[in-house]
C-alpha positions as CSV (number, residue, x, y, z in Angstrom):
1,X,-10.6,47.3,-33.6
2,X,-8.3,47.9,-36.5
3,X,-9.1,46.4,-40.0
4,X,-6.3,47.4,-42.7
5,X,-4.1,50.0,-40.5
6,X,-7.5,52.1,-39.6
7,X,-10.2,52.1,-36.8
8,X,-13.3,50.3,-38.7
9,X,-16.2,48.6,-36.1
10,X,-17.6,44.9,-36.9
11,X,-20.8,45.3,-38.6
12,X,-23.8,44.5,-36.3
13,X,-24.1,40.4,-37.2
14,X,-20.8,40.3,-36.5
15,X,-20.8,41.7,-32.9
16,X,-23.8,39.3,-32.5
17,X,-21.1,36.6,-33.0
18,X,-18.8,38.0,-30.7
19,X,-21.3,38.5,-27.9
20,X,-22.1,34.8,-28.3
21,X,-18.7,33.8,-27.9
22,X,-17.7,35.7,-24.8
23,X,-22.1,34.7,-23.3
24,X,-20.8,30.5,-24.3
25,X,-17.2,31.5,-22.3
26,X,-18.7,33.1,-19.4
27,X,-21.4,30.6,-18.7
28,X,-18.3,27.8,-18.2
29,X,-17.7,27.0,-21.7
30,X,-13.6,25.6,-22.7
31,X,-14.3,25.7,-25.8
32,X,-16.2,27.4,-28.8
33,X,-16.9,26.9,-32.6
34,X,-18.2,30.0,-34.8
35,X,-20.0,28.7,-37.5
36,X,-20.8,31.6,-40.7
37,X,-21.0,31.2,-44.5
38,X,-18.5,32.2,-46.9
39,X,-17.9,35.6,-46.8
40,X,-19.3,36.8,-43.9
41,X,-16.0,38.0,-42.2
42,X,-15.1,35.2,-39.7
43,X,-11.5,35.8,-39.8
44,X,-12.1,39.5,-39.4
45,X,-14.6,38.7,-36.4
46,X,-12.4,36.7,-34.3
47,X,-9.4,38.7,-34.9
48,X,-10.9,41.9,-34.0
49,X,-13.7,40.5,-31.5
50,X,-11.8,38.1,-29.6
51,X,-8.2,37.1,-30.4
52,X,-7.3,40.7,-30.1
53,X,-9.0,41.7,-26.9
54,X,-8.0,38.2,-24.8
55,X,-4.4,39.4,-25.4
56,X,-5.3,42.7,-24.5
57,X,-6.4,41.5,-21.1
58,X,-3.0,39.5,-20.8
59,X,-4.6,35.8,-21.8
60,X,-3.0,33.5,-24.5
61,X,-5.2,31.7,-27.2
62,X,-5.0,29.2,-29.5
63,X,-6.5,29.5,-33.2
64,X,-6.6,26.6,-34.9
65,X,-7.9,25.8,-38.9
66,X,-7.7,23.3,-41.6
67,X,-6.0,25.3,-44.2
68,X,-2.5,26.7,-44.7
69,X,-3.9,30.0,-46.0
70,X,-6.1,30.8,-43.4
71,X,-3.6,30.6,-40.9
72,X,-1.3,32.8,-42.8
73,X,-4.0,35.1,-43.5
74,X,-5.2,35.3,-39.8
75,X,-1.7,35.7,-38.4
76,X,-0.9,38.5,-40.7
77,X,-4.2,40.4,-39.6
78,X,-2.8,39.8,-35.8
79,X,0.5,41.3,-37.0
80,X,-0.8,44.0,-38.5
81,X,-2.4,45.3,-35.4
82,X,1.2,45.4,-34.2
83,X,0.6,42.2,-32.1
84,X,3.4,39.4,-32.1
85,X,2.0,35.9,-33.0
86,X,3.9,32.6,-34.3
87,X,2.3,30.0,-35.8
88,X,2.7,26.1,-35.6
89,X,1.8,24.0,-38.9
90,X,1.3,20.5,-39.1
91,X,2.6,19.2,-42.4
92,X,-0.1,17.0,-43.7
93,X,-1.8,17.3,-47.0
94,X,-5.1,17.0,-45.1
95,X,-5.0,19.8,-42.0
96,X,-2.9,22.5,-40.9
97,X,-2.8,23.7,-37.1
98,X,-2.0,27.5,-36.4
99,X,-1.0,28.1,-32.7
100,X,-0.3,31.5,-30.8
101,X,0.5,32.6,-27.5
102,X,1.1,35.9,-26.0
C-alpha cells in the first residue's frame, strides 16, 4: 500500500485489524466497526487495508466519521494514492458524514 507517495507495509497489529475485517465480511457480516486507541493508525489501516483494495476489485464503499477533519484527512490519503473520492458532509455542529463511491 502506499503511505506518503512510497510503498510502506502496515505494521503487524495492524494487518491483524485488516484480517478481521475482511474474516467479519466473509462470514456474512454488512457491516463492521474497527475499534483502536489513539494513535494506532486507524485511518492509515483502513485506507491502505481496505478502502483501497475494495476499489481495487471494482466495489464502492462508504466511510463514515464524526469529525470534519477526519474526513478530510482520510479523503486526502485516498487521493494521494491517485484514487478519486468525493465526500458528503452533513452540517451539524455535532457529526459530520464522509461518503465515497468509485
Amino acid at each position: 500500500p502506499l503511505r506518503g507517495g512510497c510503498l510502506m507495509p502496515l505494521y503487524p497489529f495492524q494487518r491483524k485489524l485488516v484480517a478481521g475485517i475482511h474474516r467479519a465480511v466473509t462470514e456474512g457480516a454488512s457491516a463492521v466497526l474497527m475499534q483502536a486507541p489513539t494513535g494506532a493508525g486507524k485511518t492509515s489501516t483502513i485506507v491502505e487495508g481496505v478502502i483501497a483494495p475494495s476499489l481495487a476489485l471494482g466495489r464502492r464503499f462508504v466511510f463514515a466519521a464524526h469529525l470534519e477533519e477526519l474526513i478530510d484527512d482520510t479523503a486526502g490519503r485516498i487521493r494521494s494514492m491517485g484514487i478519486p473520492c468525493g465526500t458528503v458532509k452533513v452540517a451539524s455542529q455535532f457529526y459530520s458524514i464522509g461518503c465515497w463511491t468509485r
